[in-house]
TIMAR-839738 format. One line per 5 residues: number of its first residue (from 1); their letters; for each residue x, y, z of C-alpha. Coordinates in Angstrom, 2 decimals, m for minus. Layout:
NUM	A	X:Y:Z ~ ... .
% end
This chain:
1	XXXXX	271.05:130.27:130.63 ~ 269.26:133.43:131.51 ~ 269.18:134.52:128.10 ~ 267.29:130.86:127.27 ~ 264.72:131.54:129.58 .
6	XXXXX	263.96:134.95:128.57 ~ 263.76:133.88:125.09 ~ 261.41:131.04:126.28 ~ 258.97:133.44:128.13 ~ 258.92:135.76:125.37 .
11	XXXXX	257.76:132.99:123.27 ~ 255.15:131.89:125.41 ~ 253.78:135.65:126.19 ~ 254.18:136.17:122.19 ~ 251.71:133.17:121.50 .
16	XXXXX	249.65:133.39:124.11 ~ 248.61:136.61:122.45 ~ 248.15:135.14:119.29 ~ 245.97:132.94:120.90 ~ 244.11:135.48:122.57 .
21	XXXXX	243.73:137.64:119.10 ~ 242.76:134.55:117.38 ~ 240.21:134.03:119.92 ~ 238.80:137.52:120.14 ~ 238.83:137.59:116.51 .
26	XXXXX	236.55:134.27:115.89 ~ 234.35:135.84:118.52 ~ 233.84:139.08:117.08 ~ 233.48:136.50:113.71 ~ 230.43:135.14:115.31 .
31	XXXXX	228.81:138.17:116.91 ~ 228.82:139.33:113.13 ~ 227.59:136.52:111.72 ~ 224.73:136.12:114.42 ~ 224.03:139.89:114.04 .
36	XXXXX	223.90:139.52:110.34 ~ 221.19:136.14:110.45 ~ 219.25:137.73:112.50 ~ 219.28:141.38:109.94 ~ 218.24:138.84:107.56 .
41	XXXXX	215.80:136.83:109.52 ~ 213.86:140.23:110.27 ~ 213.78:141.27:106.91 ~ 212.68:137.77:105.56 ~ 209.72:138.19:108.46 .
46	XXXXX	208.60:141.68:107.33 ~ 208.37:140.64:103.52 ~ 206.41:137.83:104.69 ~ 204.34:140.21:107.07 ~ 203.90:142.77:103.73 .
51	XXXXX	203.07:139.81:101.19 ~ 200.28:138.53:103.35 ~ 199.03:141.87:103.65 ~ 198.58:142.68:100.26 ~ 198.01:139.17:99.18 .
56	XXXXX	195.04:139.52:101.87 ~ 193.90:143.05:100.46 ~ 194.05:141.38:96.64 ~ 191.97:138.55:97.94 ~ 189.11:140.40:99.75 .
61	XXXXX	185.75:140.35:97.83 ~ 184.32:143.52:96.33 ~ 180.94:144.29:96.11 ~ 181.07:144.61:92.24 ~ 182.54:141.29:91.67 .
66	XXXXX	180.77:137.84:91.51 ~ 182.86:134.85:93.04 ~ 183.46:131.67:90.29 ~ 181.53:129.68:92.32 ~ 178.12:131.97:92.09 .
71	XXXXX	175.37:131.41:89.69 ~ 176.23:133.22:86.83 ~ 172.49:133.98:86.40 ~ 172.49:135.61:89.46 ~ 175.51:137.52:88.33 .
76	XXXXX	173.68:138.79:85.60 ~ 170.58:140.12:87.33 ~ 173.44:141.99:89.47 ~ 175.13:143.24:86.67 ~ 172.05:143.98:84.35 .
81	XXXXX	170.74:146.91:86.53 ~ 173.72:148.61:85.61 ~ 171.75:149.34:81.89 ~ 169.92:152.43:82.01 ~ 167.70:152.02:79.03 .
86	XXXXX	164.38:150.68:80.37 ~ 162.86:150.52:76.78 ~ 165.10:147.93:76.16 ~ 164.61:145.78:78.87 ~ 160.50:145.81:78.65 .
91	XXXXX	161.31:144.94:74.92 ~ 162.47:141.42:76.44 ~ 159.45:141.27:77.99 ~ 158.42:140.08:73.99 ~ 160.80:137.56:73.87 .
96	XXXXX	159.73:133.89:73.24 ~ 161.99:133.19:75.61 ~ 160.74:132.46:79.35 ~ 164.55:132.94:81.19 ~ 164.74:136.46:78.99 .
101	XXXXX	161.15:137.54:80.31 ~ 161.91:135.92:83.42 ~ 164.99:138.62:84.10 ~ 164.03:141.77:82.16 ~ 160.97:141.70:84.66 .
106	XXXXX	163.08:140.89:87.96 ~ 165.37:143.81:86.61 ~ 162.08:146.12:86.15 ~ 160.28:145.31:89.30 ~ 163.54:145.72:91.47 .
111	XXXXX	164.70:149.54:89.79 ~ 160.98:150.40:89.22 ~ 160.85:153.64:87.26 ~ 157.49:155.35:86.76 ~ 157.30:157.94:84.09 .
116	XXXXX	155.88:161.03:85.34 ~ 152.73:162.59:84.08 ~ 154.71:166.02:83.70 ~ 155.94:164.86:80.37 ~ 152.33:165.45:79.10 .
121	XXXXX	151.53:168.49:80.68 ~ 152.37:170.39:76.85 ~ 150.02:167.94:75.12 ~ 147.17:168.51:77.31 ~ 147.35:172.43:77.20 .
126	XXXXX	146.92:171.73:73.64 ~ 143.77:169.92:73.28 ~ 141.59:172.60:74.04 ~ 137.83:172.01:74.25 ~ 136.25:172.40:71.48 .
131	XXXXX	138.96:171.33:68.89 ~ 138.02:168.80:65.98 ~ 138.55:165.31:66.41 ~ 140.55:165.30:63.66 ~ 142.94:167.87:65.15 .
136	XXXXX	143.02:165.91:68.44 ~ 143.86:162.72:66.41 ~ 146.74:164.38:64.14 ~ 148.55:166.09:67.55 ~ 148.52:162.54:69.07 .
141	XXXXX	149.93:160.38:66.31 ~ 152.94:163.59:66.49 ~ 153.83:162.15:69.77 ~ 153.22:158.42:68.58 ~ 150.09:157.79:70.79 .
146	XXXXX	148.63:154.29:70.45 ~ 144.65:154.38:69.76 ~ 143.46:151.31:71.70 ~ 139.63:151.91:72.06 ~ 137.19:153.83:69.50 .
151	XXXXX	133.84:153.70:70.68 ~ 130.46:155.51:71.00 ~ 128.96:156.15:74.97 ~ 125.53:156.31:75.60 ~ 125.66:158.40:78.70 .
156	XXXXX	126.94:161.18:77.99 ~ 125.79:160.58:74.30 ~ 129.76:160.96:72.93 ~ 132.46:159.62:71.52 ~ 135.13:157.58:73.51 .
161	XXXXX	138.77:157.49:72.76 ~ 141.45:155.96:74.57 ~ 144.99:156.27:73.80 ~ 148.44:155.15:75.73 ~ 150.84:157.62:75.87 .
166	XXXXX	153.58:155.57:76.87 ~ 154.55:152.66:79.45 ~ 152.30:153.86:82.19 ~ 150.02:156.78:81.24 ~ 146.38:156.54:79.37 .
171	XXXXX	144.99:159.09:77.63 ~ 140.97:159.36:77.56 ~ 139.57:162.07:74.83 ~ 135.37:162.58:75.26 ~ 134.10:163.74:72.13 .
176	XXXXX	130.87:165.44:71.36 ~ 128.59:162.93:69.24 ~ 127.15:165.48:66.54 ~ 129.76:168.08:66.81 ~ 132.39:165.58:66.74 .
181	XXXXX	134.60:167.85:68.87 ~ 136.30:167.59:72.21 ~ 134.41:167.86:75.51 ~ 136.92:166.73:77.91 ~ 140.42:164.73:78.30 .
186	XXXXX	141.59:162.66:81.36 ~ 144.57:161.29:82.19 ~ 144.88:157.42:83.90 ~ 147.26:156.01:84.95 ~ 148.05:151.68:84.52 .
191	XXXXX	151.03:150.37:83.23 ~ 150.77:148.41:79.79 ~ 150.50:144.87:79.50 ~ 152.65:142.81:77.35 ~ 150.73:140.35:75.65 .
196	XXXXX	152.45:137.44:73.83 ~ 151.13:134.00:73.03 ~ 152.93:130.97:73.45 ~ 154.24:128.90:70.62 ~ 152.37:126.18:68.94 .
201	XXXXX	152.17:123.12:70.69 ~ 153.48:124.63:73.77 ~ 153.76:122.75:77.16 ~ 153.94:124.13:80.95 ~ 153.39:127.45:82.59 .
206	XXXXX	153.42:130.83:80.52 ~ 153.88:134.10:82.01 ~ 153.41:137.31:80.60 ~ 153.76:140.90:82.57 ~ 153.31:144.51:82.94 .
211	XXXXX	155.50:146.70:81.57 ~ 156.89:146.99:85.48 ~ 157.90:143.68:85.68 ~ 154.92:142.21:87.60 ~ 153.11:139.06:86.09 .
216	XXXXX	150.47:139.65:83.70 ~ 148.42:136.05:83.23 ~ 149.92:132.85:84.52 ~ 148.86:129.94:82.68 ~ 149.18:126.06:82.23 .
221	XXXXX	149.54:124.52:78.34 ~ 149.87:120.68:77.61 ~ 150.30:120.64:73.49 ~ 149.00:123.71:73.14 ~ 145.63:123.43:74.69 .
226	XXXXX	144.30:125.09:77.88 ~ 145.26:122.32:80.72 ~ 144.74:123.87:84.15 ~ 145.27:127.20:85.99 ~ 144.85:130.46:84.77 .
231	XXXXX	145.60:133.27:87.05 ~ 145.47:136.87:86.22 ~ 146.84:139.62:87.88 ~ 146.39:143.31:88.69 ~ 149.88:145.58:87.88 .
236	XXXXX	150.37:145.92:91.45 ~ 151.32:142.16:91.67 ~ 148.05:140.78:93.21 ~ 146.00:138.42:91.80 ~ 142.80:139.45:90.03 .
241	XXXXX	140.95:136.54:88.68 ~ 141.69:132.67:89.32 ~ 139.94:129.92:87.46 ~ 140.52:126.39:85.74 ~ 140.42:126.41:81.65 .
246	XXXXX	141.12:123.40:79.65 ~ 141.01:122.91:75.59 ~ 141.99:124.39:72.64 ~ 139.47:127.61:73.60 ~ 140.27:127.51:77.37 .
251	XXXXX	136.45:126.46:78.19 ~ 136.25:126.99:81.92 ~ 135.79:124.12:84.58 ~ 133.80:125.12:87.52 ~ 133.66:128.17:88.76 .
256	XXXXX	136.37:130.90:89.48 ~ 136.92:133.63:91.87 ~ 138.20:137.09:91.23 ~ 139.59:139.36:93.85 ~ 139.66:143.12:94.29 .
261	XXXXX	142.98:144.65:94.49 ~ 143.02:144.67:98.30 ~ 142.40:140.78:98.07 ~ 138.55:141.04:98.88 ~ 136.43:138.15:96.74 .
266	XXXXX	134.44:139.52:94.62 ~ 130.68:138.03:94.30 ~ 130.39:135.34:91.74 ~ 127.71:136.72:89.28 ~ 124.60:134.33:89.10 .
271	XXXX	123.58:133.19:85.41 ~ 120.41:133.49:84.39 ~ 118.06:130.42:84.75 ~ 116.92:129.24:80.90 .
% end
């Protein structure tokens, strides 16, 4: 009978053991699993964390780059300045078309670039009072000066010529009237206009401009013909002259008003009474 008991409490010790190992056992089971969700949880929150970071620095705007949702016309006046050869761009200034004369001169007048009258210091050392006309003439057709105005003064009793040098620089060359040679060169500066006449049959507003970009002569067509405003304008951007022109010659209506450069009215000249 003793030996039947101690048998049974052995038993009972033995699986209470078991018990206990199973138990300690599914709880280190869970501390490891519980440990190893929340390893992964972290992890799954710092990719997150990295991928909106990045996905935020990919997303920022640059300053270089136009949004889809911009004008692109605006885009290109951004991009445009980018081109460094200005020749090109006051060669739109030619074009028949008003958006491509419209933007070369919004590109001009916001990098304006004025050539500097250094670049002729060579060619004035070399007209030398006293030289021929003709040997004035040949030097400036070697540096492809444009002869715009030939023409005989009356005080001083000489020769005029005027030449352009380039965008922004005139050349003026006195000549003596009998001697035909040079008494004195000056040097002016006024950028070039761009003159350009609409198409036939043209109706609305045409613009031309300086070779800075700034408007040249503003004025109103209807089928070709003269039909309203015509405003001039000095390089500087101010208007010069305003008046009202209608018809195929642009007869004036009324009277108009021109304007110094500092925006002072000038005195309307009085006609002569018949």
């Amino acid at each position: 009978m003793r030996d039947l008991k101690a048998n049974s409490c052995g038993s009972r010790r033995a699986d209470g053991a078991r018990a206990s190992f199973r138990a300690s056992l599914t709880a280190r089971r869970s501390a490891f699993r519980w440990a190893a969700s929340r390893m992964v949880i972290t992890r799954l929150l710092v990719g997150l964390v990295f991928l909106h970071s990045v996905g935020g620095l990919c997303a920022s705007p640059r300053s270089d780059l136009e949004s889809p949702s911009q004008d692109p016309r605006d885009a290109a006046a951004k991009i445009a300045p980018a081109r460094t050869n200005r020749e090109s761009l006051v060669s739109e200034l030619r074009s028949p078309s008003a958006e491509a004369r419209a933007a070369a001169a919004k590109i001009l007048r916001a990098n304006p670039v004025s050539p500097p009258a250094t670049n002729w210091n060579s060619l004035l050392a070399a007209l030398k009072i006293g030289t021929p006309m003709t040997h004035v003439e040949e030097k400036l057709r070697s540096v492809h000066a444009e002869l715009e105005l030939k023409c005989d003064i009356t005080v001083p009793c000489a020769w005029l010529e005027r030449y352009r040098l380039d965008d922004l620089w005139l050349l003026y060359c006195h000549f003596h009237y009998v001697s035909n040679t040079l008494i004195e060169t000056k040097l002016f500066q006024t950028w070039r206009p761009i003159y350009l006449q609409p198409p036939p049959h043209f109706t609305g507003v045409w613009t031309t401009y300086y070779a800075n970009g700034q408007k040249l002569c503003q004025t109103r067509y209807k089928d070709g013909d003269y039909d309203g405003d015509d405003i001039s304008y000095y390089p500087s951007g101010r208007v010069s002259c305003w008046s009202t022109r209608k018809g195929k010659r642009g007869e004036p209506v009324g009277t108009g008003t021109a304007y110094k450069e500092d925006g002072t009215v000038l005195p309307t000249p009085q006609r002569a009474k018949p």
